[in-house]
C-alpha positions as CSV (number, residue, x, y, z in Angstrom):
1,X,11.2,28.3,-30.9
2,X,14.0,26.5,-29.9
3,X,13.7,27.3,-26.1
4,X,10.3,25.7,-26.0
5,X,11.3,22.8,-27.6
6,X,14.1,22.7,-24.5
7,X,11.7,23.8,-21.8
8,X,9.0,21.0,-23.1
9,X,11.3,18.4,-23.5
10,X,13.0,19.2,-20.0
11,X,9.1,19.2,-18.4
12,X,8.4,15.9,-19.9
13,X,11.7,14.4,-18.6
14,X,11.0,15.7,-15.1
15,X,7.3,14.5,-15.2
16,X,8.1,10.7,-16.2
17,X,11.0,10.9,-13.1
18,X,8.4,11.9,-11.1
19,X,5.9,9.5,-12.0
20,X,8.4,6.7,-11.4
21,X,9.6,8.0,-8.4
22,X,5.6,7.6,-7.3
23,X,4.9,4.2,-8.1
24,X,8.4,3.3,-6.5
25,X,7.1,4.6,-3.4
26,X,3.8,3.7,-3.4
27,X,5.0,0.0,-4.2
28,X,7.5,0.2,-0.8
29,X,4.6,1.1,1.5
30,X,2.6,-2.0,0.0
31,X,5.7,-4.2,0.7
32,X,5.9,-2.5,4.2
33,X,2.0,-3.1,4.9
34,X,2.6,-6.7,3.7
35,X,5.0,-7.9,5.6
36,X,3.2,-5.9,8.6
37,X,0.0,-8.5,7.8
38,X,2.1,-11.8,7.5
39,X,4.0,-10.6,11.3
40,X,0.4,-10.4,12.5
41,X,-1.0,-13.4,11.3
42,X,2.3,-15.4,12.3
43,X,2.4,-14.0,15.9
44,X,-1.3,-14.6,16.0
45,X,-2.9,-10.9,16.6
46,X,-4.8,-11.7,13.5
47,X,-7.7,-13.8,12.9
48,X,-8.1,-15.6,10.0
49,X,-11.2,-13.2,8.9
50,X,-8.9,-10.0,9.7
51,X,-6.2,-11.6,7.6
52,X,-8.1,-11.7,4.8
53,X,-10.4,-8.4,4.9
54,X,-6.9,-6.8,4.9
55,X,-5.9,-8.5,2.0
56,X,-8.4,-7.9,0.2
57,X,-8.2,-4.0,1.0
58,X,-4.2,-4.5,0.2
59,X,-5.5,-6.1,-3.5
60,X,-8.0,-3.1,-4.1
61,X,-5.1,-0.6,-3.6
62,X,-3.1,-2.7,-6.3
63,X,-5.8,-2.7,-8.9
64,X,-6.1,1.3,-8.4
65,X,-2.0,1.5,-8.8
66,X,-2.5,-0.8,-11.9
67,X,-5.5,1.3,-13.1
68,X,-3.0,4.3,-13.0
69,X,0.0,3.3,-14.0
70,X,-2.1,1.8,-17.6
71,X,-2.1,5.0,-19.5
72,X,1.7,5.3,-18.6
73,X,1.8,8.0,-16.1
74,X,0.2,8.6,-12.8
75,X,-1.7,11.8,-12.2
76,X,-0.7,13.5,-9.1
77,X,-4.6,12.9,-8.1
78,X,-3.9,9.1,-8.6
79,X,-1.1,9.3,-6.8
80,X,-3.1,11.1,-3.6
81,X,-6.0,8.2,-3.9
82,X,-3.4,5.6,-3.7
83,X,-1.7,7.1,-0.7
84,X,-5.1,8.2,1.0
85,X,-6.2,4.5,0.4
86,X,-2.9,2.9,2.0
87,X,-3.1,5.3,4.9
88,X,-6.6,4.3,5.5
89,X,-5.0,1.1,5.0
90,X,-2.7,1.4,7.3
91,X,-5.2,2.2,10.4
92,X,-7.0,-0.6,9.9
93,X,-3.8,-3.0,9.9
94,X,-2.8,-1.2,12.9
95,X,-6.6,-1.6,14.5
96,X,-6.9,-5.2,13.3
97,X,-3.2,-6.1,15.1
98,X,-4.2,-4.3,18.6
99,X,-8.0,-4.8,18.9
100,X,-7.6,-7.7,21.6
101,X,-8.6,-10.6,19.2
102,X,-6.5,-13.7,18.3
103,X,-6.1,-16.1,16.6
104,X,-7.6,-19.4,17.7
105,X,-4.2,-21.3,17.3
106,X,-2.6,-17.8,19.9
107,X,-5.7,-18.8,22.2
108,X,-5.3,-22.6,22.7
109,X,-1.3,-22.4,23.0
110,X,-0.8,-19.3,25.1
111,X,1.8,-19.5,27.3
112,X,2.4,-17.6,30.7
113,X,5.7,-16.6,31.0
């Protein structure tokens, strides 16, 4: 009796590590694909309409990370919709950034160095 109290307790502990290790990971890849939005909206590879469709995507992913972090823990199929999400997220930032479209400010003030 007294090894499955150990081995459920130990299975718990590892569980809630794991579940925070997730959500620490899955929050540094939103930072990254943040920052990775403002540099193409400040160096002007992103128009005003991209900008926004990708953060909008950007604020879907963090209501699904929200939805599954409510209950306390994140499911390991959770965790595999957020990361499927941001990858898909990430193709479109990189699309968006190197489709050939600028920004209207990039346009008027281009210089030719």
């Amino acid at each position: 009796m007294r090894t499955i109290a150990i081995a459920a307790v130990t299975l718990i502990a590892t569980t809630a590590t794991a579940s925070a290790h997730s959500t620490k990971w899955i929050d540094r890849v939103q930072d990254a694909q943040a920052q990775r939005i403002e540099q193409g909206r400040y160096s002007g590879e992103l128009t005003r309409r991209e900008y926004w469709r990708l953060k909008s995507e950007q604020a879907k992913i963090a209501e699904l990370e929200a939805a599954a972090k409510r209950d306390g823990v994140v499911t390991s199929r959770e965790y595999r919709a957020i990361r499927d999400a941001q990858q898909e997220a990430s193709r479109h930032i990189y699309q968006e950034t190197h489709d050939g479209q600028v920004s209207w400010f990039r346009r008027m003030f281009r210089h030719s160095y």
